[in-house]
N, C-alpha and C positions, 0 to 999 in steps of 0.2 A: 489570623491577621486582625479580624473583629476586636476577638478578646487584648491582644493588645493595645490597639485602639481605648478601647474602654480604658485600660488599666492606665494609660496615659491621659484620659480626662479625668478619672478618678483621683491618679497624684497631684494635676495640677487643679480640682478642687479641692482637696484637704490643704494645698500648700496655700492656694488662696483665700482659704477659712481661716488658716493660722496667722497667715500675715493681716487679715481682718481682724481676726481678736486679739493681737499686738498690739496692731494701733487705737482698739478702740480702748484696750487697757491704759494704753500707752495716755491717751488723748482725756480719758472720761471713767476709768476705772477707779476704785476703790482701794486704800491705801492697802487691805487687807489682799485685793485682787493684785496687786503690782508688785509686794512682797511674794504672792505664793510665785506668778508669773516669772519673775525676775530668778528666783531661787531654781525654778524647774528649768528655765534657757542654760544658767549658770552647770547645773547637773548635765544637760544634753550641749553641754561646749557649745554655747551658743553665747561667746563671751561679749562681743559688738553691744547685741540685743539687753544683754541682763545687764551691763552699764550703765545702760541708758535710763533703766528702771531702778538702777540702785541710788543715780545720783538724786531721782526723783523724791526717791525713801527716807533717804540717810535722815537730813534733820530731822523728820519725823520722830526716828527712834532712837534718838540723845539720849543716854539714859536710860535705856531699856535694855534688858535682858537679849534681846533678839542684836544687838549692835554689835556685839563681838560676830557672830557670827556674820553679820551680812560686812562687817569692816575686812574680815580674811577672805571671802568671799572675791570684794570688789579688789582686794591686794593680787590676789589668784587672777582674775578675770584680765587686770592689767600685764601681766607676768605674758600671761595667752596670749595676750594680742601683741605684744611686743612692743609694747610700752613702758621699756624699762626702768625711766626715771621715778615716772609716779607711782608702779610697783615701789621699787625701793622706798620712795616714800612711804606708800601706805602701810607697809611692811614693819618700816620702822614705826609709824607711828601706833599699829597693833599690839607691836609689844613694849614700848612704853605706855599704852592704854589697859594694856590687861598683862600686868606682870607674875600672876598668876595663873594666864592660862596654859593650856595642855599645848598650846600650840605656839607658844614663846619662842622655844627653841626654834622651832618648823620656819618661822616668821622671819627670827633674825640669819639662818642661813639663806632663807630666799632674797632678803634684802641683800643681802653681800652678793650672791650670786648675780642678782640686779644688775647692780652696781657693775659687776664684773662682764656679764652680755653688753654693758650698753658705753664697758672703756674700749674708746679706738683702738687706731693703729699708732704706733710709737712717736710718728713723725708729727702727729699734732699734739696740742694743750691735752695733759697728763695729768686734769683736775680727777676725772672721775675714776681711774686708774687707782690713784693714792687713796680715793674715799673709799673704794673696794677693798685698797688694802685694810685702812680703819673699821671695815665693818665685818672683815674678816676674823682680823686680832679681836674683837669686841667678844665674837662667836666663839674661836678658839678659847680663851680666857675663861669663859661660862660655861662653856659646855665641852671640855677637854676627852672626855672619854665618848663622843657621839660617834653612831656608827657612819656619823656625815663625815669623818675630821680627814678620811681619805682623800674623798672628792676635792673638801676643802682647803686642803693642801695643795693637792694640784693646782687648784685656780690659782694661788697665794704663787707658787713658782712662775708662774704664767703672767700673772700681773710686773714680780718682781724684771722677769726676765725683759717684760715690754720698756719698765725704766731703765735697767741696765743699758737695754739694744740705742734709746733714747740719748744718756749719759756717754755712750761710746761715742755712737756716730755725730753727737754735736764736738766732742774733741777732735773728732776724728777729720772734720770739717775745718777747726781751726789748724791742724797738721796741714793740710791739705790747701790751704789758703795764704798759709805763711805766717798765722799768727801763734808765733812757737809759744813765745811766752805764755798765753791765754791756754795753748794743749795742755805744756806745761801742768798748769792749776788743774784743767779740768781732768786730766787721765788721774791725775794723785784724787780730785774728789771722787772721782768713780771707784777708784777701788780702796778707798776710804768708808763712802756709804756703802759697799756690795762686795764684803768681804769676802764671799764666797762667788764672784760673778764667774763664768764663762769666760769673758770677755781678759781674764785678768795678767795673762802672759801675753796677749798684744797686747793689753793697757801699756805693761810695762817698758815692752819693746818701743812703743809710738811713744812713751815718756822718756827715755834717754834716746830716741831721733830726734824730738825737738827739743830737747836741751841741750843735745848736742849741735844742731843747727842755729841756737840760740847763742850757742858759744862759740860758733866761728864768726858769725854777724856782729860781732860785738866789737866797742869802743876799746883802744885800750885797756882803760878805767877799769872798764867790768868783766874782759875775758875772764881773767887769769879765774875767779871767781866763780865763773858758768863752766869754764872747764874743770874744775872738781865738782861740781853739781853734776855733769854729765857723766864723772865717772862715777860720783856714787849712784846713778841709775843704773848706771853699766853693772854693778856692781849688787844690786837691788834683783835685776833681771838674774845674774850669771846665779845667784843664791841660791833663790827659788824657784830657776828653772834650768839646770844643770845643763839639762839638752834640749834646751831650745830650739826650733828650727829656725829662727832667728837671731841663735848666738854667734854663727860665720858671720853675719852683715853687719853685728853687731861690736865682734872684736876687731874689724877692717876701721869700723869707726872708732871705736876707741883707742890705736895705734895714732891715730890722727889726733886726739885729744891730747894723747899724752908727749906728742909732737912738739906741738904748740906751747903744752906746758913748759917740755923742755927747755925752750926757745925764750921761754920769759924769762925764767930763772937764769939762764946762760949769761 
């Protein structure tokens, strides 16, 4: 029981020695002392700590030999603490500062990665989504044979799939609201920009419902007009997706399109 005793004043003297020559580095140290300091926290994941010292450093060593390393350093230390934006930053801006270093490549997949930790969820502003995709394409481009390009692949479908889920369900809203004509647009641009999406046999589906809902609501003037629009979506869908599980609800409605049509012509 003793020797524990002891061994517990002992830890919490060394820990109170080290947080003492923290601060005092931190407060009154030597730029030589705050560099070795900051580099040994940075080494012992002690990332909070070695930021606080690097921001102290950095102008110091503008132009020096030791600034590549201490810039991927403070990009890394950001990355750690989950500071995803200004990682990316920093990231990016190491390897536009050192275009030749060994760690270029390392740099610009971290920043994309960044960028990709810190895009939401689908339902909100999809700014930093698309820059992830940009920082991705930038990596891919440059570095096409990296043994990263799996991973970064993955993230790249991840990101793609969060716009797609985005581009659905805001059409999928205007179905659901009654603004056909507006579904309309937005199902044709979804699977215009996301040619390969998931989503693209419902697109299809929800784009000949609301055009066909669009052409029974309609004026004289403009049926006859939305009713061939609806069947060439009917017709779009029955193509490309032979069997459909929603080509039964699908030919119910279009017996009615072509109803209609009849009826004008008659």
């Amino acid at each position: 029981m003793l020797k524990l005793k002891q061994l517990i004043l002992l830890l919490f003297v060394v820990i109170l020695s080290s947080c003492s020559e923290y601060n005092r580095v931190l407060n009154k140290g030597s730029l030589g002392e705050k560099y070795k300091m900051a580099t040994e926290l940075y080494e012992n994941q002690k990332f909070d700590k070695a930021l606080r010292l690097f921001e102290m450093i950095t102008p110091a060593y503008k132009g020096k030999p030791q600034m590549e390393r201490i810039q991927f350093m403070v990009s890394q230390s950001y990355m750690n603490t989950k500071d995803y934006a200004n990682a990316a930053y920093y990231f990016e801006r190491f390897a536009s500062n050192y275009p030749k270093s060994s760690k270029r490549e390392e740099a610009l997949f971290y920043a994309a990665k960044c960028h990709f930790l810190a895009s939401p969820k689908y339902s909100v502003d999809q700014t930093e989504t698309r820059e992830a995709l940009v920082a991705f394409q930038k990596y891919i481009n440059l570095y096409p044979d990296s043994p990263r390009m799996a991973e970064a692949n993955e993230m790249v479908k991840a990101l793609q799939y969060k716009l797609e889920t985005k581009a659905f369900k805001i059409a999928k809203q205007y179905f659901d609201i009654g603004y056909f004509s507006s579904a309309v647009v937005a199902f044709d641009n979804l699977t215009s920009e996301f040619l390969g999406t998931e989503y693209r046999e419902e697109a299809y589906f929800y784009k000949f419902k609301s055009a066909y809902e669009l052409s029974m609501r309609s004026t004289f003037l403009k049926k006859y007009k939305r009713l061939v629009a609806a069947e060439k979506a009917f017709e779009k869908l029955k193509r490309n997706y032979p069997n459909s599980i929603y080509l039964e609800e699908s030919q119910d409605l279009l017996d009615k399109v072509l109803e209609e049509k009849a009826l004008i012509l008659s």
